[in-house]
N, C-alpha and C positions, 0 to 999 in steps of 0.2 A: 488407522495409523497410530502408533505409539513412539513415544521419546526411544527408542532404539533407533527410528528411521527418521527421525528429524537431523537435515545437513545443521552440520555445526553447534554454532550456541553452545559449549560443552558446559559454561558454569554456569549458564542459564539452567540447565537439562541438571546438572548435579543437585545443584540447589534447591530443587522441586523435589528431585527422587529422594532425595536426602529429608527431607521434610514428609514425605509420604513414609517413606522407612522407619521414621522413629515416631510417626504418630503424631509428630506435630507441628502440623499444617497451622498458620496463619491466620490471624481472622480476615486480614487484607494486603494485596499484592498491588506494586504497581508496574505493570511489566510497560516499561519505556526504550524508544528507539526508533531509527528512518522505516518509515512505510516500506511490507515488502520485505521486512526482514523474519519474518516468522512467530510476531505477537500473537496474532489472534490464533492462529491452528495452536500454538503451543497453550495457551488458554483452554482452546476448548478438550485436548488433551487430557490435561490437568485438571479440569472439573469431571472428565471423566474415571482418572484415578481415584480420585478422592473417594466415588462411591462406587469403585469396583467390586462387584461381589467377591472378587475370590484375593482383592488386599493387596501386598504388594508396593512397589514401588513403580508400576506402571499401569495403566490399562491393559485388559485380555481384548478390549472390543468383541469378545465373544456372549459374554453374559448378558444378562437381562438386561439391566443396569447399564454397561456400557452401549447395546444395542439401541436403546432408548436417547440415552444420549447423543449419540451420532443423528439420531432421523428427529431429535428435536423436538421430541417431546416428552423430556423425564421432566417427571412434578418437580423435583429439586434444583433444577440447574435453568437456571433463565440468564438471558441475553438478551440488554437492553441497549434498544438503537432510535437513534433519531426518531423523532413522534412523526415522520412525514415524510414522504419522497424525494421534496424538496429541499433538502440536507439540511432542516432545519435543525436545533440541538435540539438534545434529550431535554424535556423539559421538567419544570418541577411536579406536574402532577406523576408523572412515571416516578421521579422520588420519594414522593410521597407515597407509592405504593408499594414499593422496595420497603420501605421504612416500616411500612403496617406486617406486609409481608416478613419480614424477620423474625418476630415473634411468635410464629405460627413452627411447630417443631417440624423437622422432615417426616416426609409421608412412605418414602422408602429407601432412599437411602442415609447412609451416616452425617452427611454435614451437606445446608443449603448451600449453594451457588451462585454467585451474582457477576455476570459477564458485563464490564460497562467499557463497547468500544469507542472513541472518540471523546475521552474522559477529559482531553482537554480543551472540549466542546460546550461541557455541560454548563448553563446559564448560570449565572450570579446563585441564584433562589437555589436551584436542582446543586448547585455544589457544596451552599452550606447544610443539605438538607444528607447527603453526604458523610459531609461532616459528623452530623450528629450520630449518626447511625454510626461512625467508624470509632466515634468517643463510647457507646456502648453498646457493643456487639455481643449477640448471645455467642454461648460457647459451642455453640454450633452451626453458623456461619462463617461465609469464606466469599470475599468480595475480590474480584479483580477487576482492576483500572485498563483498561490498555493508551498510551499514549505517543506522540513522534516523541515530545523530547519533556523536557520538568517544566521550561518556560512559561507556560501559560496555569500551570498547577498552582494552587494554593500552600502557602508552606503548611499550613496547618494540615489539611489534607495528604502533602507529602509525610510528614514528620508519623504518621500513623500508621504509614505501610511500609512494607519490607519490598525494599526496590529491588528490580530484576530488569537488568540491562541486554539489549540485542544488539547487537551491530553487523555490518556487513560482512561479509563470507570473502576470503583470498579466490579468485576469479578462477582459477583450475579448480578447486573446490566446487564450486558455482557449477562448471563448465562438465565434470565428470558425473556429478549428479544427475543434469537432465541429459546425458548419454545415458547413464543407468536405466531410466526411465522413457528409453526410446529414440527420444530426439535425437535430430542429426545432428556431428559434431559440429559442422559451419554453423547451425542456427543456434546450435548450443553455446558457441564461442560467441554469438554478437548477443544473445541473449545475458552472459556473463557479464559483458562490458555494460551493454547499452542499462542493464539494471543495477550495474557499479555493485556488483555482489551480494545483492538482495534479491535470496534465493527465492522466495516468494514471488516476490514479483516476475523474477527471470522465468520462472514455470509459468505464470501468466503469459506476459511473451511470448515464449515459445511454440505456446498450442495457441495463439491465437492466427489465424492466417490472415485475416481481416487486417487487423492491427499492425499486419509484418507487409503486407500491401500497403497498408497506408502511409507506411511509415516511410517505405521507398518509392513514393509517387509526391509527398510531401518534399523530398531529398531534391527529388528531380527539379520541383518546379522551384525550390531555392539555392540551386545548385544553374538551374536557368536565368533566373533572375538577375542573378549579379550582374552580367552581360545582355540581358535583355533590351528591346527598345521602350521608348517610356510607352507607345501606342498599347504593349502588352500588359500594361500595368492590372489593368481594370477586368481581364481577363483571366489574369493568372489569380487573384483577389479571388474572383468569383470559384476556380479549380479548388482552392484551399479550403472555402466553405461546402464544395460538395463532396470532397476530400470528408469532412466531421461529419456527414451526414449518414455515413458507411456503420452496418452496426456488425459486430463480432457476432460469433457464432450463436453464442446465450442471448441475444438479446439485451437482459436486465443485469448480468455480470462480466467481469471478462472470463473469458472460459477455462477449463481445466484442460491440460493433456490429456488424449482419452484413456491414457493408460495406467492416469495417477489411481491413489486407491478409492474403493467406495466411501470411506471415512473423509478424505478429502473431495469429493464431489455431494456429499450431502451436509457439508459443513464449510464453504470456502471460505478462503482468507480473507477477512472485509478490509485489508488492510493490503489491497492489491501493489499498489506502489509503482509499477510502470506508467505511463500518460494514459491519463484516465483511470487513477485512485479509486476515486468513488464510483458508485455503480453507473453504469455507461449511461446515462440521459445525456439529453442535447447539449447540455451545457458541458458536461463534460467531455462528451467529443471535442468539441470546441477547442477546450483546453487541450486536448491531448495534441490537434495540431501542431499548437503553441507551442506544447511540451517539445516536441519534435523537431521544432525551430529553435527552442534552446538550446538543445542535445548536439545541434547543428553549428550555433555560434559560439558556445562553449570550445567545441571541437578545434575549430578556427580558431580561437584564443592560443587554446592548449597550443597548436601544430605550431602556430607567428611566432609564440615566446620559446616553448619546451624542444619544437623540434616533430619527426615522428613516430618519439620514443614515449612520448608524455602519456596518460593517462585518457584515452582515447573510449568517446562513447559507441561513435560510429567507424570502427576501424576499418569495416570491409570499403568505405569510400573514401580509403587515404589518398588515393590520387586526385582525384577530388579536390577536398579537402586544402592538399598542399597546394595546386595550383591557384585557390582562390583566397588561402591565405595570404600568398605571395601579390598578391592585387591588390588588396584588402590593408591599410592602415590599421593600427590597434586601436584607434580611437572611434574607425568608425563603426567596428567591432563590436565595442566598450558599446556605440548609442544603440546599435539594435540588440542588441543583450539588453538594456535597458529599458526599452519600447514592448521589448517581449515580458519583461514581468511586467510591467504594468499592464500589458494585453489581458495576461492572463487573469489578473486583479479586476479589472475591468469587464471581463466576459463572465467571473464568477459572480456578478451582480447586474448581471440580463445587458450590458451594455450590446449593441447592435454589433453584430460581429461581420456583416460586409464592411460597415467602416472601418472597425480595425484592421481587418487584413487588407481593404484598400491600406490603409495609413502604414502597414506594415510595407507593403510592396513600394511606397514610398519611400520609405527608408532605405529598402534594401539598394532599390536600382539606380544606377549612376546617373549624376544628372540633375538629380532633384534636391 
């Protein structure tokens, strides 16, 4: 896949080509923006222009060089990820090796590579370590950050790269892409909304059937809920945990459409961005739940105040929706919206996840 087939981003995509055209490429990028919007594939794009045999302002993915790149194993282009499974951050000895590793010249192509997704993950030590490398970089290195937003970035660290912004994609946009690419237009349309224009992730979605099950078996039982009796409580608790227990297709990622290209199935976005971001383990099942239950009370919000013209995640269940808005006060709204980020905050540091979805189904059902 090349910056021709990338949906949207156009000043993102200029900027780069524009940089590649005239020869001069950056020694550090920090490509920032919502998960799912197309950081990381556009990275790894980009590191493989840079040392396209045949130049240019884009990748051939034909050549050696780009060949390499794609399957992960060119000497000059590295991507570095959390030290552990356990989404622990990049730590400082991987900095430290980046660091050694810089001064070593390229072994075949033009300029080294440095992918660092989750940049603004990386621990106190691993960021001034960073730092130093970005205060002096050989003339043939080329470091990119990828992050959600500047917030948790160092100014210093910012103040040294050339910032490249993503944001989300206008929803027909979104919607006419993954037609292009196969998908049905119905699942095309809820994958547009439900991933609020972040084509990335909407492609994740899409192909994933697992996730598109779970997500409307999750609807069901908090769309039961509201009007449930409290004796159901303890049971429906239990359906939502075995609800997270359900794995997508891939296993260890969420899966590609099968019809996306080889470049994108032997490179995915680590930056998936629908429920369940990070690579699918337990814990993030969990979450995605969760997710799924925000997606849901959000919705309710939207419909109570806006109406159901408003900005809708879950549109295909407006009837739905409207009726239990209509039941439903904004206040009590407002506390399970607020029960649910903390769920999520809480399950992302191993808290027992029967109790919170008991404690969830508490909130939810009348009565209590």
């Amino acid at each position: 896949m090349s910056f021709s087939e990338i949906v949207g981003q156009e000043e993102a995509v200029r900027v780069l080509r524009g940089a590649l055209a005239s020869g001069h490429v950056s020694h550090a990028y920090l490509f920032y923006g919502p998960p799912g919007t197309g950081k990381s594939l556009t990275a790894d794009i980009f590191a493989r222009a840079i040392n396209c045999e045949l130049g240019g302002d884009d990748s051939c993915d034909r050549c050696s060089s780009c060949l390499r790149s794609m399957h992960g194993n060119h000497p000059d282009v590295h991507v570095l990820a959390p030290g552990s499974e356990k989404g622990e951050n990049v730590g400082i000895q991987q900095m430290r090796e980046m660091r050694s590793d810089v001064y070593l010249r390229p072994r075949l192509g033009r300029r080294k590579v440095y992918i660092v997704p989750e940049a603004d993950r990386l621990s106190p030590p691993a960021c001034h370590t960073v730092l130093k490398t970005l205060e002096e970089p050989p003339p043939y290195v080329t470091i990119i950050l990828i992050a959600p937003d500047l917030a948790e970035m160092l100014p210093t660290v910012i103040s040294r790269c050339q910032l490249i912004r993503f944001t989300p994609e206008p929803l027909d946009v979104v919607q006419e892409a993954l037609v292009k690419r196969g998908i049905p237009e119905e699942t095309a349309a809820l994958a547009a909304a439900y991933c609020e224009g972040r084509v990335g992730a909407a492609m994740r979605f899409a192909g994933d059937p697992v996730f598109l099950s779970r997500r409307a078996k999750v609807l069901d039982i908090l769309s039961f809920a509201g009007s449930a009796p409290r004796a159901a409580a303890l049971k429906l608790a239990e359906d939502l945990q075995k609800l997270a227990s359900q794995k997508g297709k891939s296993g260890a990622e969420p899966p590609e459409p099968a019809n996306l290209s080889a470049e994108q199935e032997a490179a995915p976005d680590r930056e998936a961005g629908y429920a369940g971001p990070e690579a699918a383990s337990g814990k993030a099942d969990l979450q995605s739940v969760v997710d799924v239950a925000l997606s849901w009370y959000r919705d309710l919000l939207v419909v109570r105040e806006l109406g159901a013209d408003g900005p809708l995640r879950n549109r295909d269940r407006l009837k739905e929706l409207q009726q239990l808005a209509a039941e439903l006060s904004a206040p009590k709204i407002q506390d399970v919206l607020e029960f649910l980020t903390q769920a999520r905050y809480y399950l992302e540091r191993n808290a027992n996840p029967r109790l919170v979805f008991e404690q969830l189904m508490f909130k939810i059902m009348p009565g209590w």
